[in-house]
TORKENU-624223 format. One record per residue (C-alpha): residue number from 1; residue in one letter; x, z, y. Coordinates in nm, 2 decimals. Layout:
<r num="NUM" residu="A" u="X" w="Z" v="Y"/>
...
***
This chain:
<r num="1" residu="X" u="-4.91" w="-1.61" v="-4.70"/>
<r num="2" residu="X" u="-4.55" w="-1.66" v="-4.74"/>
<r num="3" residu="X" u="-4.46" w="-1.81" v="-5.07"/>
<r num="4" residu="X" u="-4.16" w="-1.70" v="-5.29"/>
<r num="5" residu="X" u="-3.98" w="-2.03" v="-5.18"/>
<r num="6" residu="X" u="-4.00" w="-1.96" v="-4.82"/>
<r num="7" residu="X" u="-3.92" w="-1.61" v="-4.89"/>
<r num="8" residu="X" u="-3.61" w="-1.66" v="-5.10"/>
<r num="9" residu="X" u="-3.47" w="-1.88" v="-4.81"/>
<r num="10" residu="X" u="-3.57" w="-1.65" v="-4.57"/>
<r num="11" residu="X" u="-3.39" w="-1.38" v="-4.73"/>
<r num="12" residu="X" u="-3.09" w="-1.60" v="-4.80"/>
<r num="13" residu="X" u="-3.06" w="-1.68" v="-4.46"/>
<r num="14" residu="X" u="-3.06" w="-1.33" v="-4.40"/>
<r num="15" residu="X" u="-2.81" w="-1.23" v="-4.63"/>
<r num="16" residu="X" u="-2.55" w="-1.55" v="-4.49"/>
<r num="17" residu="X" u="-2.57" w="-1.44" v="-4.12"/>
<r num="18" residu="X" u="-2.53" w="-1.04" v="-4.21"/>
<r num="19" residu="X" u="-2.16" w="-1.03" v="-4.18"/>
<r num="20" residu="X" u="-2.22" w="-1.26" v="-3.85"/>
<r num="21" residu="X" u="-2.43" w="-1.00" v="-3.75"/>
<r num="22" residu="X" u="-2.34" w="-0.67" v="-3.85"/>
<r num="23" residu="X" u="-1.96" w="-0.80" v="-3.66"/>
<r num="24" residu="X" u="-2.11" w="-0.85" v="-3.37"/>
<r num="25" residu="X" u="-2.30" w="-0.53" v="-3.37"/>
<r num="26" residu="X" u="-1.98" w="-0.37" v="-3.46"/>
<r num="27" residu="X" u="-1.81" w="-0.53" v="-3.19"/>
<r num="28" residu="X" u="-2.11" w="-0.44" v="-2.99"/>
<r num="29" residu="X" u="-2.10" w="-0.08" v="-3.03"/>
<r num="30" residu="X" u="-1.77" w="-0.02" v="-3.02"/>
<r num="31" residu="X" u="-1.73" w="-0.14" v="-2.62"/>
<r num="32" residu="X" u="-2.06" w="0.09" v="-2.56"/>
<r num="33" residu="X" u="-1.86" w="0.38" v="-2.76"/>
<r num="34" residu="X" u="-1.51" w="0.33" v="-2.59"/>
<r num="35" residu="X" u="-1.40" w="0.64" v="-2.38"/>
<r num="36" residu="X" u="-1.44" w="0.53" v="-2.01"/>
<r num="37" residu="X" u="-1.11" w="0.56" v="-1.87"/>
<r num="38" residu="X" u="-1.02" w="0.85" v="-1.63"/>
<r num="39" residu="X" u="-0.94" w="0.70" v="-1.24"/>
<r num="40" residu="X" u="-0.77" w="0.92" v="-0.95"/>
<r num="41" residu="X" u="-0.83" w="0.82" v="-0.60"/>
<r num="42" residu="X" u="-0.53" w="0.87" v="-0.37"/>
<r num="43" residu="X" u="-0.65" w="0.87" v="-0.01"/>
<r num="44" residu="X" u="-1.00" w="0.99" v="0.07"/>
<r num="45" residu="X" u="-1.08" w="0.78" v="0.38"/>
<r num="46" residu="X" u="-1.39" w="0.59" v="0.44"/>
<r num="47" residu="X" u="-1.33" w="0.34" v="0.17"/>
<r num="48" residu="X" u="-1.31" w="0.58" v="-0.11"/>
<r num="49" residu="X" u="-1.61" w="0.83" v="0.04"/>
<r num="50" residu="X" u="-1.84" w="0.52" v="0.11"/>
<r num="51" residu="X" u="-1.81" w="0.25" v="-0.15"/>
<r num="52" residu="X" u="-1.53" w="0.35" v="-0.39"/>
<r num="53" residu="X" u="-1.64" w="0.70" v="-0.54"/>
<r num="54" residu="X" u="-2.02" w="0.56" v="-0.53"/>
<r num="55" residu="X" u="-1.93" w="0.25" v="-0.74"/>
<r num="56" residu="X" u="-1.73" w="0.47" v="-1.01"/>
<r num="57" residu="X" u="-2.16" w="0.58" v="-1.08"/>
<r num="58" residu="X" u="-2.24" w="0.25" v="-1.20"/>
<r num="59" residu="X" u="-1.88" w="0.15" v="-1.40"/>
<r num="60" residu="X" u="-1.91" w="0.13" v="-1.74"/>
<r num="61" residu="X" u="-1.54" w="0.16" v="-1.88"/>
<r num="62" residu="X" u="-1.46" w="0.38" v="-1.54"/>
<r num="63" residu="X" u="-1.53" w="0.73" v="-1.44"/>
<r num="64" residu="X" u="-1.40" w="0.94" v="-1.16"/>
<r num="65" residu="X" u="-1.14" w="1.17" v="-1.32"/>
<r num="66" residu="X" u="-0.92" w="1.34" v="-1.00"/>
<r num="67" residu="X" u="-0.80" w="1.32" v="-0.63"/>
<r num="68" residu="X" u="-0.56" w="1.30" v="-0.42"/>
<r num="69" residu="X" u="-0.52" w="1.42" v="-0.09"/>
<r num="70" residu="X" u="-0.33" w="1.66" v="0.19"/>
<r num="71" residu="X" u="-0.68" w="1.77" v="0.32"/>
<r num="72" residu="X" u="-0.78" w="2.10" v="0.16"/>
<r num="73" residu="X" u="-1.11" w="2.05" v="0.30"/>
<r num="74" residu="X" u="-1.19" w="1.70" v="0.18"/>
<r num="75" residu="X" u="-1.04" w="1.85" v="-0.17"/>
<r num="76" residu="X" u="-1.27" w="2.09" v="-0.19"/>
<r num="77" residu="X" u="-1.59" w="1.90" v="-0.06"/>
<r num="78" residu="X" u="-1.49" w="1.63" v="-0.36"/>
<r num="79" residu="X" u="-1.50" w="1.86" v="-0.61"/>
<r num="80" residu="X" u="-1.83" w="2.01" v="-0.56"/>
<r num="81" residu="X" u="-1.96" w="1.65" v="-0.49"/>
<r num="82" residu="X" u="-1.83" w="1.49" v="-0.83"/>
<r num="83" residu="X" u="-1.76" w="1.80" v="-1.05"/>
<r num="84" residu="X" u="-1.38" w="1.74" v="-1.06"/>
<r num="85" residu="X" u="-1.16" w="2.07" v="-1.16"/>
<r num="86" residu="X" u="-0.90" w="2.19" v="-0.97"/>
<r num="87" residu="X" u="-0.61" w="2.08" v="-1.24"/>
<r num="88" residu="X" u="-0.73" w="1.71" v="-1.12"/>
<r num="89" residu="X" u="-0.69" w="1.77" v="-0.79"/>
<r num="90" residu="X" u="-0.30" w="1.64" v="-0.61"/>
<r num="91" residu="X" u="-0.16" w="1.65" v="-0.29"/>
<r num="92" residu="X" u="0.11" w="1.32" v="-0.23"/>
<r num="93" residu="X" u="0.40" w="1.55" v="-0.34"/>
<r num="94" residu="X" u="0.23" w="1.63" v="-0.65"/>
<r num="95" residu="X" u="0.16" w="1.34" v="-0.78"/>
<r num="96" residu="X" u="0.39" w="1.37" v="-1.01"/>
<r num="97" residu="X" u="0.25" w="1.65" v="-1.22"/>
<r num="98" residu="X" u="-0.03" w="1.39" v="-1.31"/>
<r num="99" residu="X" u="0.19" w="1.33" v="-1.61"/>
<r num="100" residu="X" u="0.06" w="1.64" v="-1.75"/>
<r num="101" residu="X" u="-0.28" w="1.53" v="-1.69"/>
<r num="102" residu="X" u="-0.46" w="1.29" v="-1.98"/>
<r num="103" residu="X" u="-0.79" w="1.28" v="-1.79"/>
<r num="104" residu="X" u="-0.63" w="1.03" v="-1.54"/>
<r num="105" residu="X" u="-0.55" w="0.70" v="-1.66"/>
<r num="106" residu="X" u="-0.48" w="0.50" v="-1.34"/>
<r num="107" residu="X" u="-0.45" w="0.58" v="-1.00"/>
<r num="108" residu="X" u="-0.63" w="0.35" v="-0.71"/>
<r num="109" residu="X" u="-0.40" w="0.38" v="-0.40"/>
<r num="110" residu="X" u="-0.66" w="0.38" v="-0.07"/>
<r num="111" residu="X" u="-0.42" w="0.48" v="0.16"/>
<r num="112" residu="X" u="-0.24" w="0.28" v="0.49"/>
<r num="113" residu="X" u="-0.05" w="-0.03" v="0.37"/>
<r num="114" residu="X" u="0.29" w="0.16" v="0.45"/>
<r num="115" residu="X" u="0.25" w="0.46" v="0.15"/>
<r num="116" residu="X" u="0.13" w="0.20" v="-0.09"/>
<r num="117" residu="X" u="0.48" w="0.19" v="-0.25"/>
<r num="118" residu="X" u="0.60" w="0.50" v="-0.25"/>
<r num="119" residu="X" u="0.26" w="0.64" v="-0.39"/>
<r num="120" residu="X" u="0.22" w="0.37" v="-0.69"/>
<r num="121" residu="X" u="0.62" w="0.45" v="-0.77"/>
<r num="122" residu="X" u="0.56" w="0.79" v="-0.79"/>
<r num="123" residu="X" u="0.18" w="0.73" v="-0.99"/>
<r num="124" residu="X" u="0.37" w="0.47" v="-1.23"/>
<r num="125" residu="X" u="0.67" w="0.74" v="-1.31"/>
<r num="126" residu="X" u="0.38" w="0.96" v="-1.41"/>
<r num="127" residu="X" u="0.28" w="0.72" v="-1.61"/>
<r num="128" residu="X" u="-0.04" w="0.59" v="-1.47"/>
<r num="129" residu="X" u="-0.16" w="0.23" v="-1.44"/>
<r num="130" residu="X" u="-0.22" w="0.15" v="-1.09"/>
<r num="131" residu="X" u="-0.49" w="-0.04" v="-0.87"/>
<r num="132" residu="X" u="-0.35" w="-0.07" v="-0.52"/>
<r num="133" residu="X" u="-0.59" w="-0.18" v="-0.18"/>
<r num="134" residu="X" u="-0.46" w="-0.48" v="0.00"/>
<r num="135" residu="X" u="-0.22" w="-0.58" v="0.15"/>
<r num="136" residu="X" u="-0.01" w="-0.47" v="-0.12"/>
<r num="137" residu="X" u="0.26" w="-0.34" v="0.10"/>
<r num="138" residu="X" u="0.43" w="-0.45" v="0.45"/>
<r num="139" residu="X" u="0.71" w="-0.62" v="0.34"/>
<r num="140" residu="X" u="0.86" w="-0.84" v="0.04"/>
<r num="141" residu="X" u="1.08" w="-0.61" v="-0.06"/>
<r num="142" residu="X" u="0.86" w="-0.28" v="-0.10"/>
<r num="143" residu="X" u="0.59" w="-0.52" v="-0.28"/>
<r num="144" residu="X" u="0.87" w="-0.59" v="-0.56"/>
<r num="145" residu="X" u="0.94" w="-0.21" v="-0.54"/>
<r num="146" residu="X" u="0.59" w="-0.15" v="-0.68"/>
<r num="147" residu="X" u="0.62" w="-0.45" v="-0.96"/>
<r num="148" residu="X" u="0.90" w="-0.31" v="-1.11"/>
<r num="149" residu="X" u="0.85" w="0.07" v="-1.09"/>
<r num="150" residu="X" u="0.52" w="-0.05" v="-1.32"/>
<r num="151" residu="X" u="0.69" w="-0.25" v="-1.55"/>
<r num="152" residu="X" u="0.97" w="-0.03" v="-1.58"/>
<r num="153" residu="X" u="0.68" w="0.24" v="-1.70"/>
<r num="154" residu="X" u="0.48" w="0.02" v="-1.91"/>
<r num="155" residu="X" u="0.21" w="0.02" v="-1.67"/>
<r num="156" residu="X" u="-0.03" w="-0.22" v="-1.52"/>
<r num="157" residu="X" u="-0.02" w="-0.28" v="-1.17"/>
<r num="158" residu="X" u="-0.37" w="-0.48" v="-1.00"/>
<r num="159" residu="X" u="-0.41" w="-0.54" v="-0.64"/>
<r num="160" residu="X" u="-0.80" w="-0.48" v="-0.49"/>
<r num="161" residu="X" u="-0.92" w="-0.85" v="-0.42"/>
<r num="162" residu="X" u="-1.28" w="-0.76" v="-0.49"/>
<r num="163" residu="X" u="-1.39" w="-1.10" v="-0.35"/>
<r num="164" residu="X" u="-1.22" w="-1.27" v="-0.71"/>
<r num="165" residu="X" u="-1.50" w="-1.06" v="-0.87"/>
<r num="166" residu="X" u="-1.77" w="-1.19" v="-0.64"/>
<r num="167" residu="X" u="-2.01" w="-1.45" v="-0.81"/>
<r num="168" residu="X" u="-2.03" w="-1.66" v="-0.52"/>
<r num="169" residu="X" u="-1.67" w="-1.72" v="-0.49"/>
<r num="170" residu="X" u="-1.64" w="-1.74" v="-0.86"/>
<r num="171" residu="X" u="-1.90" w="-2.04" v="-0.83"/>
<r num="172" residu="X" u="-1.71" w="-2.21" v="-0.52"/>
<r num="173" residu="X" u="-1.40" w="-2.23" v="-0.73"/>
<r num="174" residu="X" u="-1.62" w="-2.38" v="-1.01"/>
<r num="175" residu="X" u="-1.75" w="-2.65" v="-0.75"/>
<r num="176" residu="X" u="-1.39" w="-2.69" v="-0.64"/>
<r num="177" residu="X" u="-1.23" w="-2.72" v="-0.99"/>
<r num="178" residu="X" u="-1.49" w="-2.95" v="-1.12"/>
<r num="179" residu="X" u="-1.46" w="-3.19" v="-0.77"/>
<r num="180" residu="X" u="-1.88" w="-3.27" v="-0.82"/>
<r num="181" residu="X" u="-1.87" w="-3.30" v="-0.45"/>
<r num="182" residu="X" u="-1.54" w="-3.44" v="-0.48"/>
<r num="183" residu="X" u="-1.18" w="-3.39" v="-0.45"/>
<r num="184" residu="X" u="-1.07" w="-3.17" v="-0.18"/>
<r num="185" residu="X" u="-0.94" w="-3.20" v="0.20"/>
<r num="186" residu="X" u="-0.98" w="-2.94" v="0.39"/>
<r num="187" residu="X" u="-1.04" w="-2.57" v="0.36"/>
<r num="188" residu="X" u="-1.16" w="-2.37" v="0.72"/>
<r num="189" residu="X" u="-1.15" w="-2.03" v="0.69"/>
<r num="190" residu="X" u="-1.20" w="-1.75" v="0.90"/>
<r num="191" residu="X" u="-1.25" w="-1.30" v="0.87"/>
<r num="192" residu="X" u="-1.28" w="-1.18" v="1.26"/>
<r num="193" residu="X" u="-1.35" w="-0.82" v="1.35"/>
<r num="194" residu="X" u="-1.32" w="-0.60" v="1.64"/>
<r num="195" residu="X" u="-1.13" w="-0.30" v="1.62"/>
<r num="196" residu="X" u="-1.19" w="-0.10" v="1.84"/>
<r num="197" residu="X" u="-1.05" w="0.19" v="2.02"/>
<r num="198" residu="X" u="-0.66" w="0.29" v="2.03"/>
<r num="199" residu="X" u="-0.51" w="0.60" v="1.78"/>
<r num="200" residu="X" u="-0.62" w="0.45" v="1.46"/>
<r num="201" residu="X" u="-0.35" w="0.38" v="1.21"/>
<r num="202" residu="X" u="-0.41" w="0.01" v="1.17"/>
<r num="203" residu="X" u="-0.29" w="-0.03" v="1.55"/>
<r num="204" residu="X" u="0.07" w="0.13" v="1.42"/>
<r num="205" residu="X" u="0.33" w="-0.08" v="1.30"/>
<r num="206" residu="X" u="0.46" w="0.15" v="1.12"/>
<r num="207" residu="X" u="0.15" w="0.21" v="0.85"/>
<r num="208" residu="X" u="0.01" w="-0.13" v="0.90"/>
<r num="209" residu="X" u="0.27" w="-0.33" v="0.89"/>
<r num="210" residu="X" u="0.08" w="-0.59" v="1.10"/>
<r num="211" residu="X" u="-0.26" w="-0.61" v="1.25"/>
<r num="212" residu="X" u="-0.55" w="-0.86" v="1.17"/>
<r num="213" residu="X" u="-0.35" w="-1.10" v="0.94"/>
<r num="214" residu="X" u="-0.24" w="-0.84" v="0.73"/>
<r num="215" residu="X" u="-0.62" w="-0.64" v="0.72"/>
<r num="216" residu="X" u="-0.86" w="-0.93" v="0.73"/>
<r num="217" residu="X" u="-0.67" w="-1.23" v="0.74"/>
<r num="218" residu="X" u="-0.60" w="-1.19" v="0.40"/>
<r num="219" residu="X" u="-0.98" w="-1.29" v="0.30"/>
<r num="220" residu="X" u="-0.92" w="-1.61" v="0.47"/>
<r num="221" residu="X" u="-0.56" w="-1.65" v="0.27"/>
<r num="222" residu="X" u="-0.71" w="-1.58" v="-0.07"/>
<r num="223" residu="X" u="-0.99" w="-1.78" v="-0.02"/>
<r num="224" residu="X" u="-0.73" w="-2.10" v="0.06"/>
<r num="225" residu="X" u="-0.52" w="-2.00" v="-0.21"/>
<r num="226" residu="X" u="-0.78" w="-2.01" v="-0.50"/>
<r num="227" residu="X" u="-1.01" w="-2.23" v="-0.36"/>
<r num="228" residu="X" u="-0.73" w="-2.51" v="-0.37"/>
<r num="229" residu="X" u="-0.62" w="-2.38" v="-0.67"/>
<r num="230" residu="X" u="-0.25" w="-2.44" v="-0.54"/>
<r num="231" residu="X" u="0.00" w="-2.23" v="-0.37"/>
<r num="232" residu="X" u="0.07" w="-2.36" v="-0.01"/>
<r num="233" residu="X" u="0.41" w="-2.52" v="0.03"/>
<r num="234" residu="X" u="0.45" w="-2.55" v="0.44"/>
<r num="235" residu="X" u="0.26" w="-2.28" v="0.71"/>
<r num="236" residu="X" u="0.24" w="-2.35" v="1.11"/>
<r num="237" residu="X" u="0.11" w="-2.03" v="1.30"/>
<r num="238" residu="X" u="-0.02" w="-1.92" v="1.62"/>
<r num="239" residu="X" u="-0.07" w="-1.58" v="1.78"/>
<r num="240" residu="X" u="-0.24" w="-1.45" v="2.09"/>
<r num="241" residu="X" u="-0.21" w="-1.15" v="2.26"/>
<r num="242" residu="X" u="-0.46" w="-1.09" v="2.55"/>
<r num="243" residu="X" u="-0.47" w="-0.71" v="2.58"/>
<r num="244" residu="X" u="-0.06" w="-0.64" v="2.53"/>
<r num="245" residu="X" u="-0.12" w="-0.23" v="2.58"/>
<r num="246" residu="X" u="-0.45" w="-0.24" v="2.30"/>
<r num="247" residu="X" u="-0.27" w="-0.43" v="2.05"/>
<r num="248" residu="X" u="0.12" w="-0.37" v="2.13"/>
<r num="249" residu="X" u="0.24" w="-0.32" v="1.82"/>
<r num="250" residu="X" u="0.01" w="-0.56" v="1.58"/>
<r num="251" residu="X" u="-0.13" w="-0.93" v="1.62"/>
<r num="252" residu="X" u="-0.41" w="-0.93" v="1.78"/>
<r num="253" residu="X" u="-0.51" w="-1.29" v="1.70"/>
<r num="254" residu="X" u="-0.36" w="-1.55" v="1.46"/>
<r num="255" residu="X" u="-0.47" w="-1.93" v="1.38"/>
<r num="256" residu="X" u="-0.23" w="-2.06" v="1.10"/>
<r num="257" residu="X" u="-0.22" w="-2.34" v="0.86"/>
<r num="258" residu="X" u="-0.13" w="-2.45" v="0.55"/>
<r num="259" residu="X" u="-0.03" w="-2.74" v="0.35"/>
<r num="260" residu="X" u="-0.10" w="-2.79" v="-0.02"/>
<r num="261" residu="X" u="0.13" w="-2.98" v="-0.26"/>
<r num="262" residu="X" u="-0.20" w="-3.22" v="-0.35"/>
<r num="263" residu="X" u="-0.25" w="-3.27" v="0.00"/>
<r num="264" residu="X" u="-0.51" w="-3.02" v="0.06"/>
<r num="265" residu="X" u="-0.49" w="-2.88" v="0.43"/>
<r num="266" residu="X" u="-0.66" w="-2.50" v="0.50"/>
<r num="267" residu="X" u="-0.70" w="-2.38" v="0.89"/>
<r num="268" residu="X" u="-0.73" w="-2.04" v="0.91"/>
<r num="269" residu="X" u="-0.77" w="-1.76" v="1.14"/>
<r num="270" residu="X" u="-0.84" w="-1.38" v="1.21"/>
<r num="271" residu="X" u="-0.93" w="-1.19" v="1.48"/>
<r num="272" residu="X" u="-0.91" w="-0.76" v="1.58"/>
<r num="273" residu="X" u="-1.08" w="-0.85" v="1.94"/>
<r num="274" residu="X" u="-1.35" w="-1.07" v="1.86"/>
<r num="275" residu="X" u="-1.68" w="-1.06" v="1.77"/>
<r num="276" residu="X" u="-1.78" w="-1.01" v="1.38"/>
<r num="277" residu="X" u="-1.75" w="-1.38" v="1.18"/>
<r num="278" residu="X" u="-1.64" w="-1.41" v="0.81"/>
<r num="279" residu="X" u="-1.69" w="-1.78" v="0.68"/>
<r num="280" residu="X" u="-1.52" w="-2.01" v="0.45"/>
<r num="281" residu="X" u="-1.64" w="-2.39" v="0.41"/>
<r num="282" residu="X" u="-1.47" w="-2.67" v="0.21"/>
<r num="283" residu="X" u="-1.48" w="-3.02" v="0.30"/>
<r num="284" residu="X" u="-1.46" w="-3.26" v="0.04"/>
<r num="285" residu="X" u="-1.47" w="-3.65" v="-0.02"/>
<r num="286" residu="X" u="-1.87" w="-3.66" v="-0.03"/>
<r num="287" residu="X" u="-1.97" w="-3.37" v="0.13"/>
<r num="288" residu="X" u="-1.90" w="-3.00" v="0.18"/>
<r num="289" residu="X" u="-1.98" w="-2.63" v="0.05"/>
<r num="290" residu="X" u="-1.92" w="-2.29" v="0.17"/>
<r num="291" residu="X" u="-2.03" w="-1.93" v="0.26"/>
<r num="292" residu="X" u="-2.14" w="-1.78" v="0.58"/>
<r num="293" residu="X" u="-2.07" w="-1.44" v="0.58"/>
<r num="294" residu="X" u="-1.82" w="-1.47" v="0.27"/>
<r num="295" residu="X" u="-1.61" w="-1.17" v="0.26"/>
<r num="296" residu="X" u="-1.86" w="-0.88" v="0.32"/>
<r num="297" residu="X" u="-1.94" w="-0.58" v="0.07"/>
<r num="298" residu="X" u="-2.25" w="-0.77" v="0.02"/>
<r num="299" residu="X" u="-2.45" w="-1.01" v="0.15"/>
<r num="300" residu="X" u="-2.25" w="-1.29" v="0.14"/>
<r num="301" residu="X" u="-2.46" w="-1.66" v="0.13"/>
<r num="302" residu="X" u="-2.36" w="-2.01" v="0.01"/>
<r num="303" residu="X" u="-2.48" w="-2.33" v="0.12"/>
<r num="304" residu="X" u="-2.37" w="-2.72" v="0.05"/>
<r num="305" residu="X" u="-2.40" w="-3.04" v="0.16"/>
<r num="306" residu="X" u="-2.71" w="-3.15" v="-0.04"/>
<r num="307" residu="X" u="-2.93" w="-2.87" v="0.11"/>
<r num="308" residu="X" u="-2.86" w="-2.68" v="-0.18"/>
<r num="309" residu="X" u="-2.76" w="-2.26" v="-0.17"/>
<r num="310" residu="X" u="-2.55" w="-2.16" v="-0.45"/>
<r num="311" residu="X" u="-2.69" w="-1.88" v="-0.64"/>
<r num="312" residu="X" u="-2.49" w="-1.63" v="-0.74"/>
<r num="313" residu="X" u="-2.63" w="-1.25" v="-0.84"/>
<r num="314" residu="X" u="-2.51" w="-0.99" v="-0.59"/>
<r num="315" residu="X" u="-2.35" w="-0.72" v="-0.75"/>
<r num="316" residu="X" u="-2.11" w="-0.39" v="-0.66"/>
<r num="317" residu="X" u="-1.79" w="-0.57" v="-0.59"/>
<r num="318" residu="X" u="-1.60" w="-0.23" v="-0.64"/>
<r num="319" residu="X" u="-1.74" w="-0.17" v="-0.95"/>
<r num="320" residu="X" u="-1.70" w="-0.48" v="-1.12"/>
<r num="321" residu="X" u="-1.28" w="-0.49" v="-1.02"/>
<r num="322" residu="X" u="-1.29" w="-0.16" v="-1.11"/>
<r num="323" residu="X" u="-1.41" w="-0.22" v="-1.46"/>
<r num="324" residu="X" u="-1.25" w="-0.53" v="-1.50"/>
<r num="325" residu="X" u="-0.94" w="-0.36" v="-1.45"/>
<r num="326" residu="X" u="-0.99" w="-0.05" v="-1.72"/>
<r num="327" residu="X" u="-1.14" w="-0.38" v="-1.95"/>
<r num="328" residu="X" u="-0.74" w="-0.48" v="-1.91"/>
<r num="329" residu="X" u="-0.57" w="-0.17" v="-2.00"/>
<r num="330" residu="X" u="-0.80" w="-0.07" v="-2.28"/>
<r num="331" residu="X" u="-0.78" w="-0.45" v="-2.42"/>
<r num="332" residu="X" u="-0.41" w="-0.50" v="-2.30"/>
<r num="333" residu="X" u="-0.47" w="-0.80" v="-2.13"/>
<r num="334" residu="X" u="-0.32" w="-0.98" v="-1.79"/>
<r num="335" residu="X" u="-0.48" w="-0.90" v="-1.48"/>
<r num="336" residu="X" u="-0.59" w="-1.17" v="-1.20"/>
<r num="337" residu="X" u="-0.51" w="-1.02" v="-0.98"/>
<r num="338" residu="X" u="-0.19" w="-0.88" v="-1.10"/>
<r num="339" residu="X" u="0.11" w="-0.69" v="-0.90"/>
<r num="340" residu="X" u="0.28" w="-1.01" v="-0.82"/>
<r num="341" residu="X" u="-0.05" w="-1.19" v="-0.71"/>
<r num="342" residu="X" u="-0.03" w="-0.95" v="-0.46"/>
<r num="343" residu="X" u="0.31" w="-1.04" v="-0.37"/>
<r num="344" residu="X" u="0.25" w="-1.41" v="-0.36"/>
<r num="345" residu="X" u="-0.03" w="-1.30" v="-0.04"/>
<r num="346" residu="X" u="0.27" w="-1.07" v="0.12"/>
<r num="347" residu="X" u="0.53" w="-1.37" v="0.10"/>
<r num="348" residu="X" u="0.30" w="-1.61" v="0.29"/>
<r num="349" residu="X" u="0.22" w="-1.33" v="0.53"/>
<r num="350" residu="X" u="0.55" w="-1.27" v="0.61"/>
<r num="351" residu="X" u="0.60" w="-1.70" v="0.66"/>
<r num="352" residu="X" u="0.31" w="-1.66" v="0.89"/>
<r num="353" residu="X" u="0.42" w="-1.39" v="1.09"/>
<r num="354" residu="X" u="0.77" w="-1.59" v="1.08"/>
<r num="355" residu="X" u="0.65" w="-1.93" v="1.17"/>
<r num="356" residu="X" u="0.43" w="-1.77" v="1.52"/>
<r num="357" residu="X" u="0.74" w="-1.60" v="1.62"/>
<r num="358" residu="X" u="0.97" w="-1.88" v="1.60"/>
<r num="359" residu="X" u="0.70" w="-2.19" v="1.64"/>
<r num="360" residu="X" u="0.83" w="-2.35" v="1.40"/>
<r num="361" residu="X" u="0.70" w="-2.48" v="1.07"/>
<r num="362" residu="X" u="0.78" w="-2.27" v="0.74"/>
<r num="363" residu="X" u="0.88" w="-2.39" v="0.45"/>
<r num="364" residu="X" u="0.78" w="-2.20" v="0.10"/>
<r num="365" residu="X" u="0.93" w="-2.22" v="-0.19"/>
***
């Protein structure tokens, strides 16, 4: 039986952590009791119908709250689907009476890489935050457009590089930043797909902006980029071409490289004609580690030198950028993978596509 000693330190005990505890509980249920915030999906492709409007179910600061779209039918099939009224339903060229709208809190731009600033200008003037797929846009100068459109509305602007979300990567960049393999030297990477047939909009210049550098080749970038921790100072590229008709607007190949300021060297490469490979490995001074298939929806596996996989939980990719995302608006905190990380990705790109058409090394400042 307890005696009045033991019970009066017990209860002392008690009393000393409350505060402690009723704060955290506080804390605890005010997160669970923050209104989810309202997103709009603009563009109702494949991306949105398979794994975008699906992951919005398991958010827990995000809900679906509207669409946008020029296809009645889609529209209408949407609605019945996820219960969205028709004064959250816009066509491009009324995106603008979103303003009226305080369901919708930020618009997710899932359109080709060529409307990407015209629809997050005319979201931000409405005065929605905005998450944008990658690429960000097809050139330098439209991916600035888009920065300061959002800042000039107060509005957060986050580029969709799911794979910063991704356990697995998060726990490669831990290996990399704490160097217990070893300090770095080279980074191989590598997203190869094939295509397929002609009269899809990636094959047009004109919405793409470019072809498998700019739609998978930017896996292979990021990876480099925040693997080494650096930002690459000089880029060398290749480009091949084997079926001129197929691919005569876009690369249909590119190998490129880049040099770090520590030293660090990444070889890269992607691929619209090639069989499907999406890897990433690291050497380092005593060994290696890496991932093989690393840029997938799921799936992806680690290994290192030592025999050892890295374990990572797998979890909805989409739903955790998503959330992380609304977690930045609703705390009014930076983004990773801010507007002008996304712009960082579309200055190297446009080195790249520079240094294969001239053959000549690139120099970034």
């Amino acid at each position: 039986m307890e005696s009045r000693r033991q019970f009066i330190t017990r209860t002392a005990a008690v009393v000393a952590a409350a505060p402690f505890i009723s704060t955290r509980v506080t804390r605890a249920l005010a997160a669970n009791d923050r209104p989810r915030l309202g997103w709009a999906l603009c563009g109702l492709g494949g991306l949105s119908e398979k794994q975008i409007a699906p992951a919005l179910l398991k958010t827990e600061r995000s809900r679906l709250a509207g669409i946008i779209t020029d296809t009645p039918e889609k529209a209408k099939k949407w609605q019945a689907q996820y219960n969205i009224p028709d004064r959250s339903v816009y066509t491009y060229d009324t995106m603008s009476k979103m303003a009226h709208n305080k369901d919708i809190d930020v618009v997710y731009i899932v359109t080709p890489n060529a409307l990407h600033a015209e629809q997050t200008i005319a979201a931000a003037k409405a005065g929605k935050h905005v998450y944008c797929e990658k690429p960000m846009e097809v050139s330098v100068e439209r991916s600035q457009q888009m920065i300061d459109a959002c800042k000039a509305a107060n509005r957060k602007l986050g580029v969709a590089y799911r794979c910063q979300f991704d356990p697995l990567h998060q726990e490669c960049i831990r290996l990399a930043r704490s160097k217990e393999l070893g300090d770095l030297r080279l980074i191989d990477a590598a997203f190869n797909i094939n295509i397929g047939g002609p009269g899809q909009w990636r094959l047009t210049r004109a919405l793409s902006g470019g072809g498998a550098l700019m739609d998978v080749g930017i896996y292979a970038l990021q990876a480099a980029r925040y693997l080494s921790g650096e930002e690459p100072v000089l880029v060398t590229a290749l480009e091949q071409k084997t079926d001129p008709v197929r691919f005569a607007e876009v690369d249909q190949s590119m190998l490129w490289q880049m040099r770090f300021p520590s030293g660090v060297l990444a070889n890269c490469s992607s691929s619209y004609d090639s069989g499907v490979g999406a890897y990433c490995r690291v050497s380092t001074q005593r060994g290696w580690f890496g991932m093989d298939p690393a840029f997938f929806y799921n799936g992806n596996r680690g290994r290192r030198s030592d025999g050892k996989d890295l374990a990572a939980p797998e979890i909805d990719l989409f739903a955790a950028q998503m959330d992380d995302f609304s977690r930045c608006i609703q705390e009014n905190a930076p983004s990773k993978v801010s507007g002008e990380e996304g712009l960082r990705d579309v200055k190297i790109m446009m080195a790249i596509y520079e240094a294969a058409k001239t053959g000549r090394a690139v120099t970034l400042t």
